[in-house]
N, C-alpha and C positions, 0 to 999 in steps of 0.2 A: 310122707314128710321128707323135705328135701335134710341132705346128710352137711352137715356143718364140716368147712374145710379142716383139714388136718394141720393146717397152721395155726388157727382158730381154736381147738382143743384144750391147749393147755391152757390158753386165756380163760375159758368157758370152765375149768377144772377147777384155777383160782378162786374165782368168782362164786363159785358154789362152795367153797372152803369158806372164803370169808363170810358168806353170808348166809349161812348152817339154817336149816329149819325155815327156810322162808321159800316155798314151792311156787310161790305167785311170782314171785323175782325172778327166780331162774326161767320160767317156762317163758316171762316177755322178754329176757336175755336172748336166752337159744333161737324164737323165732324171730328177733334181728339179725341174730349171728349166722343163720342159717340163708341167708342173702349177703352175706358180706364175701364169701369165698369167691365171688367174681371182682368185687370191689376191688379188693387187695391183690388181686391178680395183675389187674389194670394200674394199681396205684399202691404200690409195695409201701410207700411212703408213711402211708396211715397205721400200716404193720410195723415197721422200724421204728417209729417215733414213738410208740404207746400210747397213742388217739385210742384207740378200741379197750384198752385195760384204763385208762384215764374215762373216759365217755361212759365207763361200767360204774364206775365208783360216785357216788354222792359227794360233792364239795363239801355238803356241812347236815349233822344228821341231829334232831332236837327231841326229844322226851320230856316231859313234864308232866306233874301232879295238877289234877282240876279238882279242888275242891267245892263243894259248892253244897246247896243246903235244901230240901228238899218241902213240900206244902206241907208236911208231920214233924219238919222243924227237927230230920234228922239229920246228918253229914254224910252227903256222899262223896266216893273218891272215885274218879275216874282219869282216865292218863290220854296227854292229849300229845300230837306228832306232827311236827315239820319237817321234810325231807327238801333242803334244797339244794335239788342236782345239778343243774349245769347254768351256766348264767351268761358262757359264750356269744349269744345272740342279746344278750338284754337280762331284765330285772328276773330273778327266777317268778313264773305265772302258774298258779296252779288252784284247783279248788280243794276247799276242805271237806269232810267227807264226815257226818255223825252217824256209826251205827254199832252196832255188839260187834261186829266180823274185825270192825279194825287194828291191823297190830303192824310191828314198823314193817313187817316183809310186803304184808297189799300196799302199803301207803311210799315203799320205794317201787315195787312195780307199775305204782300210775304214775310216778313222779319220771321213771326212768321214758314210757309210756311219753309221758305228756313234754317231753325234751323232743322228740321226732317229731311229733303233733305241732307240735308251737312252731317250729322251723319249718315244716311245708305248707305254714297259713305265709311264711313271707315278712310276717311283722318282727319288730324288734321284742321279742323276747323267748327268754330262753325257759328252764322247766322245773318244777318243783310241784309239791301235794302235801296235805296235810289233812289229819282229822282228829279224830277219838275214839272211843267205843262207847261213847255214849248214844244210848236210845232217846230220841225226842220221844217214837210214838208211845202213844199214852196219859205224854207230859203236859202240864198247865201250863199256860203263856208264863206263867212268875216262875216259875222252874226250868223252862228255856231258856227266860233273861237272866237267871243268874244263873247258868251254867254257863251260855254265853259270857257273861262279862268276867266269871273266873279263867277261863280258857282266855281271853283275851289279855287279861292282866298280865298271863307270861309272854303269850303270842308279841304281844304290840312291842316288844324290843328286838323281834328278830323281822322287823317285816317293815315298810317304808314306799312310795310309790318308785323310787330307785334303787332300791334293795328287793324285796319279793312281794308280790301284790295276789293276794288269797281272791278265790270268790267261793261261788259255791259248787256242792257235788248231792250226793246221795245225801238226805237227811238235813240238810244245807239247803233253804230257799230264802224268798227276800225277808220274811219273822228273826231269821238267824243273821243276817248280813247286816241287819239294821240294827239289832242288839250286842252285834261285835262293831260294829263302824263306830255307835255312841258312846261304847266304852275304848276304844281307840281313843275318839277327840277327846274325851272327857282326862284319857291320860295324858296323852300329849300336850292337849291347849293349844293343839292344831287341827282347822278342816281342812284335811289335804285326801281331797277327795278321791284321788286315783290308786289309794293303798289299798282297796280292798272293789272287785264288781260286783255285778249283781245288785247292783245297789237301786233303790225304787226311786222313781222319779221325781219325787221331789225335794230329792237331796242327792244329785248328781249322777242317776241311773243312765243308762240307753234304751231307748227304746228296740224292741225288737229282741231282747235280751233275753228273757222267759224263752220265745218261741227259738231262739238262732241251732241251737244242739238238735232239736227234732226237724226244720225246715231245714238245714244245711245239710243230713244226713239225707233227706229225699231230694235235694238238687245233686246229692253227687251220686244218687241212682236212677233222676234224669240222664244227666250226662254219661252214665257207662250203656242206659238203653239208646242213648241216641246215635252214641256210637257202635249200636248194633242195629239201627234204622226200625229201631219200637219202640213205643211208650206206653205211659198209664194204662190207657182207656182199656174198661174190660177186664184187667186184672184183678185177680184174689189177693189181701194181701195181711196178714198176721203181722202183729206187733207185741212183744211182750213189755209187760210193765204196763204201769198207768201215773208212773208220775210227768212231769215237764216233758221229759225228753219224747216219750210214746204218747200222750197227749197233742202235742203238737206235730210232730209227725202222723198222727193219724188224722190231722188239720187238713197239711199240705197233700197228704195221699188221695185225700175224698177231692181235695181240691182239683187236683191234675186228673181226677174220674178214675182213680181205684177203687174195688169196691173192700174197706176195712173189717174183718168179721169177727176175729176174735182178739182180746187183750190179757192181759195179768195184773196180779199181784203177789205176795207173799202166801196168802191163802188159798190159790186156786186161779183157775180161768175161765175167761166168758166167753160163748160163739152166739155170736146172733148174726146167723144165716142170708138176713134180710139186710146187711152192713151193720156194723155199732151207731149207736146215737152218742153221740160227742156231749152234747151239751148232757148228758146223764152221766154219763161216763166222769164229767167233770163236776158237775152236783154234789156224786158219791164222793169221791176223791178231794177235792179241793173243799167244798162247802163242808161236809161233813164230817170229813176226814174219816170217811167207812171204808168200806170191805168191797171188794170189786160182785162178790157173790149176788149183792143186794141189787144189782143190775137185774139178773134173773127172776127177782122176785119180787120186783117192780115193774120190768118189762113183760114177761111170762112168753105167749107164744113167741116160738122160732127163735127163742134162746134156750140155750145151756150151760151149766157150770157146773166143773170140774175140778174136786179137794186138790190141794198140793198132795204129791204122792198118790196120787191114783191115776193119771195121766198125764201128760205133758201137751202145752199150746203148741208144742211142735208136731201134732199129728195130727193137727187138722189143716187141709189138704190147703196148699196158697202156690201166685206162683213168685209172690215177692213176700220176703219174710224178714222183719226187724228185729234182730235183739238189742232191747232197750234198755232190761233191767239191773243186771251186776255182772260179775265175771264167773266163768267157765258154766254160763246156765245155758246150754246147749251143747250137748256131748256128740260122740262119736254114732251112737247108735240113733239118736233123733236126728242128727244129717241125713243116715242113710233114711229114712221114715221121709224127709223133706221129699228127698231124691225120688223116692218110688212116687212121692204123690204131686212131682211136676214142679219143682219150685227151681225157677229161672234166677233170682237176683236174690241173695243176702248178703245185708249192709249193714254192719255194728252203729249201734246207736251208744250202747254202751262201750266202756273201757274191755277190752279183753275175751265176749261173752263167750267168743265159742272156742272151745278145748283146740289143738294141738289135733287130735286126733276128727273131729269135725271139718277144722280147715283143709285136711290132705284129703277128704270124704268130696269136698263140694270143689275141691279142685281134679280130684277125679275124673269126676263129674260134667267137667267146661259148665261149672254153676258160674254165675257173675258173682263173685265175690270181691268187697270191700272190708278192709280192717278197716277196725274203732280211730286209729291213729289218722285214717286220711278221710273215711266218712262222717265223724263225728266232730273233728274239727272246728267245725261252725260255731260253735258254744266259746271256747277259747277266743276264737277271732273277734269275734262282735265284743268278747270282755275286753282286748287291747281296742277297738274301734271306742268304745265306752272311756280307756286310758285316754286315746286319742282327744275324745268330745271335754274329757277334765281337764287336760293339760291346757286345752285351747278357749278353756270357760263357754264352749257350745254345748247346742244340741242338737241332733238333727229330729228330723223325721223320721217317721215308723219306713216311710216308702225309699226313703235315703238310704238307711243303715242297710234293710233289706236287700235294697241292688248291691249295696257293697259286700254285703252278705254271698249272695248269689255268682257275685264276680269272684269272689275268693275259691270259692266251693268248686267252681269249674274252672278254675288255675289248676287247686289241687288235684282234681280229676287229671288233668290233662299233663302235668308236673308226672305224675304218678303214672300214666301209660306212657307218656314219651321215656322216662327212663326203664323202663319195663322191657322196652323196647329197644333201645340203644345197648341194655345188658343181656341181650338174646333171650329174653322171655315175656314174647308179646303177650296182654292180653291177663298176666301175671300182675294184678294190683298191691297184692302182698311187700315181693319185691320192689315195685316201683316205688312205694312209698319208706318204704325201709331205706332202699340206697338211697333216694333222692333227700328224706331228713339226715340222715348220716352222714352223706357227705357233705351237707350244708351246716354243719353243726363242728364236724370234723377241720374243716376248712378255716371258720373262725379260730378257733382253739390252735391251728397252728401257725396263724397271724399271730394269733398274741403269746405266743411263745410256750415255756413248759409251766401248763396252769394245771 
């Protein structure tokens, strides 16, 4: 792991003071800071002025009770979170996130996260996240809708298509986005359609939108193979997770002739040896809303599956590997497992997935590695393409959004090696993508003065 400058220090000391008990914070603090020690070398300016302790801190941090009333007609309480950080480049953009794990420390580290994110797609806007800890799974469509619309009755006064524009994230699909949009218009007595993405098509969505997070994660692991003169064809390639993001990336993967073999969920994982069957894979998942296991036990030959805690989908053998499903689900010792068993390219699908000590493993390595902040991308961008298509009363095409999809994806690619490159560490994506949001984020902020 690279060592964070000594200038950097006290800032990084503050910052863990003020924000006690929150290990998911500090850990995507440290690994921006620990690329900034060249920045600031080159450009003292951002160290004297307090860009780096400013850029650390939240503009505005929200808390609220979600009441709301359960199919036994009992009261639950649940507490829901806006964090929004930085608004430098535009309206703070970020998705909301429903699951048990949520508390303000995850919900400032994707918001801090999605501040660098939003700046190397190039669009106007700047970063912010929010969620709950509320569990959908389980739940009845009537007990989504009103938790949904409790959670929005406080939400919809902090958020506006010019102030901060929510979509969705983990536990957040278009069932959620459309039971918070209704109760948005319904408060307001306004359809102002660009408050909120993810939104289904026929009431102001974009196409392309479902698939943009898992297909813009596999165009920006075209573009790092192409810049090493290989691709697809022939490859192995593991995906964990099986919702949106690992779905569709396992679309794009089979598409370009990888062959896809095993996926997850919460409960275990599946290999089938012969590729995965997609349209199964989305049956159980989407149609059902089951258990990935039931793959197994519906396919039989030349699958398997694996309880959570009795192995990990990172020890069977690939040489392109996606983590899709949540943060730090890939540690130090299943890198080294990746490593022994040949794996060329990993590319976060998800926010943050692989530990601290994983990333120094497959940088080791000379593994191709992409963080979540420049591979994953794609999700965000097509949500401001979707802003774009509302402001402007359009729609496009599935084939439209997607080349714009595609064109962004291999900017950031390329955004992301050229400063990599210019700060003496070719070939170093981490860095590249770290200095090159920061300083475009830092740059605004000192345009518009001490904000």
């Amino acid at each position: 792991m690279a060592r964070i400058d000594e200038k950097l220090e006290p800032i990084l000391e503050t910052v863990k003071q003020r924000n006690a008990g929150e290990p998911e914070f500090h850990q995507a603090v440290i690994e921006v800071m620990e690329s900034l020690g060249r920045v600031v070398a080159k450009h003292p300016q951002f160290l004297d002025e307090g860009l780096i302790e400013r850029i650390c801190e939240p503009e505005r941090q929200i808390i609220f009770r979600v009441p709301w009333v359960d199919d036994q007609n009992r009261v639950r309480i649940n507490r829901g979170f806006r964090v929004q950080f930085n608004s430098a480049l535009g309206p703070y953009k970020g998705g909301i996130r429903f699951h048990p794990s949520v508390n303000v420390g995850i919900i400032k580290f994707l918001g801090f996260e999605q501040t660098f994110k939003n700046a190397l797609t190039t669009m106007p806007i700047g970063g912010g996240k929010g969620g709950s800890d509320f569990d959908p799974k389980g739940r009845s469509d009537g007990e989504v809708m009103r938790f949904c619309q409790s959670f929005m009755t406080e939400l919809y006064r902090h958020i506006g298509e010019y102030t901060d524009v929510p979509a969705g994230d983990i536990g957040v699909g278009g069932r959620e986005i459309g039971y918070m949009f209704g109760q948005y218009k319904r408060l307001t007595n306004r359809y102002e359609a660009g408050v909120l993405t993810g939104k289904g098509l026929s009431y102001g969505g974009s196409r392309a939108r479902p698939e943009a997070t898992g297909y813009g994660t596999v165009f920006f692991v075209r573009s790092m193979l192409d810049a090493c003169g290989e691709g697809f064809e022939g490859k192995t390639a593991v995906v964990s997770g099986s919702g949106n993001v690992a779905t569709f990336a396992i679309q794009k993967l089979q598409h370009y002739g990888a062959k896809v073999v095993a996926c997850s969920d919460s409960g275990g994982y599946v290999v089938d040896e012969n590729g995965l069957d997609l349209d199964l894979v989305r049956e159980i998942k989407e149609n059902r809303r089951g258990r990935i296991s039931e793959y197994h036990r519906i396919k039989g030959t030349g699958t398997y599956f694996i309880e959570a805690g009795k192995g990990s989908i990172w020890d069977v053998p690939c040489e392109i590997a996606l983590p899709c499903a949540t943060q730090n689900e890939l540690n130090g010792k299943q890198a080294a497992t990746l490593i022994r068993n040949g794996v060329r390219v990993v590319a976060e699908g998800a926010n943050m997935p692989c530990t601290p000590e994983a990333i120094a493993a497959f940088q080791r390595a000379d593994v191709l590695y992409a963080p979540g902040k420049a591979a994953n991308a794609g999700g965000v961008a097509t949500s401001a393409l979707e802003m774009q298509q509302n402001a402007s009363r359009d729609s496009w095409t599935f084939e439209q959004t997607v080349d714009r999809l595609d064109d962004i994806m291999t900017n950031i690619h390329d955004v992301c090696a050229r400063t990599a490159e210019e700060y003496g560490a070719p070939g170093d994506y981490v860095l590249g993508a770290n200095i090159a949001g920061f300083v475009r984020v830092a740059e605004a902020m000192r345009a518009l003065g001490v904000i």
